[in-house]
C-alpha positions in Angstrom: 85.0 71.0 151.8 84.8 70.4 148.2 84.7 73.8 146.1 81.1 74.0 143.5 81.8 73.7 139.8 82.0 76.8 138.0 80.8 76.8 134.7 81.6 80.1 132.5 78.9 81.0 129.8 79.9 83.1 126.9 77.6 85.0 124.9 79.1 85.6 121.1 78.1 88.9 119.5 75.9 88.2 116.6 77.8 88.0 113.2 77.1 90.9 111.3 76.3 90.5 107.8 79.1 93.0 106.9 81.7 91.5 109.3 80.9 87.9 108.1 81.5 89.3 104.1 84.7 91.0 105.5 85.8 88.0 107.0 84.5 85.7 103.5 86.6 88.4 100.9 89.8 88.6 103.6 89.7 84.4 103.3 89.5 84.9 99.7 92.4 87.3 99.9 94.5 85.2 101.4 93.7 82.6 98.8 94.4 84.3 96.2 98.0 85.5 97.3 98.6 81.9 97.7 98.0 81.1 94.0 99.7 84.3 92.8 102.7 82.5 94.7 102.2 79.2 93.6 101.6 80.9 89.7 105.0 82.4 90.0 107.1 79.3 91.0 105.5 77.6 88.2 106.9 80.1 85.6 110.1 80.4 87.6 110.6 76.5 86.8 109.0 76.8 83.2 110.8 76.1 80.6 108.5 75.7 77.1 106.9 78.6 75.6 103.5 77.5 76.0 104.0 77.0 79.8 105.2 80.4 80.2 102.9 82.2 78.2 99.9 80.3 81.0 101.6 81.2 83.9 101.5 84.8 82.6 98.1 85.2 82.0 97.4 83.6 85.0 99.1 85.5 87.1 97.7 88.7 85.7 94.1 87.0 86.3 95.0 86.5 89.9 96.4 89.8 90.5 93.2 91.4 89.2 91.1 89.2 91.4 93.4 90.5 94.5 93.1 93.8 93.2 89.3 93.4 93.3 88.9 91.8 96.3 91.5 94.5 97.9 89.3 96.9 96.4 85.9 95.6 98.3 87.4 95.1 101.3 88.4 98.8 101.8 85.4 99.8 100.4 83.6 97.7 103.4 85.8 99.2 105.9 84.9 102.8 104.7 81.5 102.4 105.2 81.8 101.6 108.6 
């Protein structure tokens, strides 16, 4: 005798609007880290003035933006 099917139906919690802008700034986060990386091995491998002079103010862009979005993150998490 053949066993019936079982199917399994999963209900998702509904997305709240503060876990979904969590989720949006912690992608954003992540993001950002990788172009503070990618910022740095470009000035390690820079060799003209110029170039150098970029990379630092981009970098000091990105860590304000990290700092930022470091900043609104905890501030979500304290509210909860």
């Amino acid at each position: 005798m053949a066993q019936p099917e079982r199917t399994f139906v999963f209900s998702r919690r509904p997305v709240s609007p503060r876990s979904a802008e969590r989720d949006q700034l912690m992608q954003s986060l992540a993001h950002t880290r990788l172009l503070i990386n990618q910022a740095y091995s470009g000035f390690n491998n820079a060799s003209d003035e110029d170039l150098i002079e970029s990379f630092v103010f981009e970098i000091n862009a990105l860590q304000s933006r990290y700092s930022y979005l470091l900043r609104r993150i905890k501030e979500l998490e304290a509210c909860v």
